[in-house]
C-alpha positions as CSV (number, residue, x, y, z in Angstrom):
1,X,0.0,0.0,0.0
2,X,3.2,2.2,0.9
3,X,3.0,3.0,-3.2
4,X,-0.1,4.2,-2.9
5,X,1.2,7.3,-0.9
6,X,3.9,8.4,-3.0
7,X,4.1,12.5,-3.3
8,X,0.8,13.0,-1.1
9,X,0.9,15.7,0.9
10,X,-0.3,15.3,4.2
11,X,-1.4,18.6,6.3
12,X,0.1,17.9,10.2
13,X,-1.7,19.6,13.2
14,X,-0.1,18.2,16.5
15,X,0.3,20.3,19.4
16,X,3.0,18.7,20.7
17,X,6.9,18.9,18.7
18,X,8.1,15.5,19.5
19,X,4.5,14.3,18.4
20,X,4.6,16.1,15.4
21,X,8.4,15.5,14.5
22,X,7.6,11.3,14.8
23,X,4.4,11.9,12.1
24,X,6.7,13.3,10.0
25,X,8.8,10.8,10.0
26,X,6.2,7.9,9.5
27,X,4.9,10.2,6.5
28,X,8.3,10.6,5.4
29,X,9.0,6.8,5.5
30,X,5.4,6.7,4.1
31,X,6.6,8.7,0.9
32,X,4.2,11.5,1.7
33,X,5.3,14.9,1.9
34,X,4.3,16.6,5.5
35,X,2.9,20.2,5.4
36,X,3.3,21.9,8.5
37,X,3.3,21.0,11.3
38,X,0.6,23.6,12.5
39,X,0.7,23.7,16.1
40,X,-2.1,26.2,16.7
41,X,-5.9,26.4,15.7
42,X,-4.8,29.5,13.4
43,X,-1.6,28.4,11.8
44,X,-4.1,24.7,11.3
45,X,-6.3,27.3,9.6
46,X,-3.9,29.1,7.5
47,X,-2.5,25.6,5.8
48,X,-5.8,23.8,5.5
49,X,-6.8,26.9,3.3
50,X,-3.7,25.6,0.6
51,X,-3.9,24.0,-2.5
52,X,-2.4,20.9,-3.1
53,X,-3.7,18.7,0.0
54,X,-4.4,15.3,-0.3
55,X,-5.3,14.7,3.5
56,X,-5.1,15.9,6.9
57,X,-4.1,14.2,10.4
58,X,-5.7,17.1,13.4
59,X,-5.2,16.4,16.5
60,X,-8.4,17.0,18.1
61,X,-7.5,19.0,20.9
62,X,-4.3,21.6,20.3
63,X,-3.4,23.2,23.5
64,X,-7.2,23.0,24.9
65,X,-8.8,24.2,21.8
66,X,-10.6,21.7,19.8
67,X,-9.8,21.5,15.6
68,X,-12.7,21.2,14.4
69,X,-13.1,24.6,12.7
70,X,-9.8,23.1,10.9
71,X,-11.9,19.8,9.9
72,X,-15.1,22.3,8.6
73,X,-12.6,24.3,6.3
74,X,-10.6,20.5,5.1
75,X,-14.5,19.1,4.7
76,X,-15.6,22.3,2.8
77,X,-12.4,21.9,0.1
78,X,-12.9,18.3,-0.4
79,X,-9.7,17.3,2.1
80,X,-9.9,13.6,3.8
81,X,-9.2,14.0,7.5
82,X,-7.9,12.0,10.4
83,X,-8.4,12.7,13.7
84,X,-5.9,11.8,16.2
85,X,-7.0,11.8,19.8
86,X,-6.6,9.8,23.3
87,X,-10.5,10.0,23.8
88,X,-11.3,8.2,20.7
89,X,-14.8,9.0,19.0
90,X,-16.3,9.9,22.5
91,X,-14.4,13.5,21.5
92,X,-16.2,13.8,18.6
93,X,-19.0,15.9,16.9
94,X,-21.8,14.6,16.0
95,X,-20.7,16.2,12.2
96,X,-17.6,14.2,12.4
97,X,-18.9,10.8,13.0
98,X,-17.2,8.5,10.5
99,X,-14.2,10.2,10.4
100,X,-11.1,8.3,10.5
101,X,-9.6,8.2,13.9
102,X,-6.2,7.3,15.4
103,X,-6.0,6.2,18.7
104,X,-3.3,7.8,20.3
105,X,-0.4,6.6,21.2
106,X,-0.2,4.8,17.6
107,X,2.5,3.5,15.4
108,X,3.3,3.9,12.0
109,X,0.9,0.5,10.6
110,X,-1.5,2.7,12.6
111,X,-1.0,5.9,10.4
112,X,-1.0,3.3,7.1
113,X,-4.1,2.0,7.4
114,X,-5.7,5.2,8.7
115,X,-4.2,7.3,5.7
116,X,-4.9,4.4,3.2
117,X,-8.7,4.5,4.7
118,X,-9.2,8.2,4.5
119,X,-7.5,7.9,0.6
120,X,-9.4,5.3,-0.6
121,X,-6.9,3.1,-0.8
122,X,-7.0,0.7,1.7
């Protein structure tokens, strides 16, 4: 499936560096290009609003602000998202039901299958 991913860029919303930094990696080693990360609601805003995306991975909650005015703009334009979240789909709207979600702490098979799900390529 890793051939699948080849050149996709991938918008990154993590909070946390060393988070962030290690799903960079996993895209990286995925063959995906990262864009970001965005570490704040606005800066999450300001990428989701570029051309070019093929998905998203938001962490549902960025420093006690929830993303989901990130997920509204990604579902307006047409963007797959994952969420990525230690509360699992108890944290989510009702709008967002259906949504891909990664449990955190997850590996990179994880991100695979969740990426290859949101892409249609699983």
């Amino acid at each position: 499936m890793k051939d699948a991913f080849g050149g996709r860029r991938v918008l990154v919303v993590e909070d946390e560096a060393m988070i962030a930094m290690l799903i960079e990696d996993m895209l990286a080693d995925l063959g995906c290009a990262a864009v970001g990360p965005a570490h704040s609601i606005e800066e999450a805003l300001d990428l989701a609003g570029a051309d070019g995306l093929d998905a998203a991975l938001l962490d549902v909650n960025l420093a006690g602000r929830p993303s989901f005015a990130v997920a509204d703009l990604l579902r307006e334009r047409g963007v797959p998202t994952i969420f990525s979240t230690g509360y699992g789909d108890a944290g989510l709207r009702e709008a967002d039901r259906g949504t891909t979600v990664l449990h955190k702490p997850f590996g990179a098979e994880d991100l695979e299958r969740a990426l290859g799900k949101a892409l249609g390529v699983a």
